[in-house]
N, C-alpha and C positions, 0 to 999 in steps of 0.2 A: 504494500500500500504506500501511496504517496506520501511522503511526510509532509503535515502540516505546519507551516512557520508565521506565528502571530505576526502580525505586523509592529507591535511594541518591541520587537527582539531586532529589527532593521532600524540600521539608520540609514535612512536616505540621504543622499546629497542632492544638491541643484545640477550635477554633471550629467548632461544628457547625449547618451551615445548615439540614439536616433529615434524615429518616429513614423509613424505609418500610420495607416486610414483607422486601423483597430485601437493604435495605441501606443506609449513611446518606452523606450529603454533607459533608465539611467544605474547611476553606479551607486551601490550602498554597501551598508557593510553588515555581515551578521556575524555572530562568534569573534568579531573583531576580522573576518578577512571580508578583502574585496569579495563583491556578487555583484551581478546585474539581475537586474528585476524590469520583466517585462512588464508592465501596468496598462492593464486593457482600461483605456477612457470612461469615465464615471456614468456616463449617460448611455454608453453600452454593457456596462457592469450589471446595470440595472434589468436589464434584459436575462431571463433566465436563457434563453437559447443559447445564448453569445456564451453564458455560465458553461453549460454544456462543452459548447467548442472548448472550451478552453479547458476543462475539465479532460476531454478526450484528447486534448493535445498534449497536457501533461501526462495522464497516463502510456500515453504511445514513447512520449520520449524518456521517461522514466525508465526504462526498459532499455534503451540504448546505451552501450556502451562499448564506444569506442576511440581513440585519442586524438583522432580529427574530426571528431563532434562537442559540442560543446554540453556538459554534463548537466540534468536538474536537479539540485538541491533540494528544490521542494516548492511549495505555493500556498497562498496567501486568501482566505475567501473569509470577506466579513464584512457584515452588515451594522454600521455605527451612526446615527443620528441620520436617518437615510441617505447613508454616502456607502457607497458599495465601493470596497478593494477585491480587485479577483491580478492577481498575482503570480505570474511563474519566477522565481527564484533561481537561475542558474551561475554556473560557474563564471566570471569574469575573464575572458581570454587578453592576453596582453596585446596590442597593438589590430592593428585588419590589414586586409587585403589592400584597400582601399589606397590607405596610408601607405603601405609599401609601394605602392606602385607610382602615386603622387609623390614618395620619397626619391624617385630613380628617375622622374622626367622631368622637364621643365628647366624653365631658366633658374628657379629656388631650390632644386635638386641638392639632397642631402648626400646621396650615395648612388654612384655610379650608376648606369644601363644595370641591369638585372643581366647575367650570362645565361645563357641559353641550359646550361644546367639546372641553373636554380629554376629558369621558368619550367623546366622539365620537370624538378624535385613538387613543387609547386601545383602541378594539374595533375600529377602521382597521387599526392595526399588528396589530392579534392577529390579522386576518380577513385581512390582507396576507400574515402566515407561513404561517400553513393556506391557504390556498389556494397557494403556493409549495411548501407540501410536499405538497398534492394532486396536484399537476402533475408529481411526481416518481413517484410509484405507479407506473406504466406503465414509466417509465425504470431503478426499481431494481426 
């Protein structure tokens, strides 16, 4: 079973990693280490379907475990002053994709072109999760 993580036991910070139509990412902290907590938007929290999805998203990835996926800690569901938290809690990964790549071009380029190795090492590990989580479809 998923474990549940009150939301007293998070501290949030204002750092937000990103945001999408459901809801945004930022960085907190539980036990005292880094986590990201995905936070589905309050006016969609309120929705049980939305509850659901997210319910069956954390159970799917619960179950996952592999080093190029990013791991769930746990999730967050609670009804306070009618303000609904519905929360996935996962592991903080350090740095993205993103960033590396915006690291190696441009005129503000912190480090070199990327060598064709590394872009190799690089669509390895990505083509190593997906296929790890292909192999799960059948299982979950």
């Amino acid at each position: 079973e998923v474990l549940r993580i009150p939301s007293r036991c998070l501290l949030l910070t204002d750092k937000k990693l990103g945001s999408g139509s459901y809801g945004e990412v930022r960085i907190a902290y539980w036990r005292g280490c880094p986590v990201a907590v995905k936070m589905l938007y309050e006016v969609l929290a309120s929705v049980q379907r939305n509850i659901n999805l997210l319910l069956q998203e954390v159970s799917i990835a619960w179950q996952v475990h592999h080093p190029n996926v990013a791991a769930v800690c746990g999730v967050t569901l609670e009804m306070e002053d009618e303000k609904t938290r519905a929360w996935i809690i996962m592991d903080l990964l350090q740095g993205s994709m993103a960033a590396l790549i915006d690291a190696t071009q441009g005129p503000q380029r912190v480090y070199g072109p990327l060598t064709l190795r590394e872009q190799v090492d690089m669509a390895h590990d990505a083509l190593c999760a997906l296929d790890y989580l292909h192999s799960l479809v059948s299982v979950l």
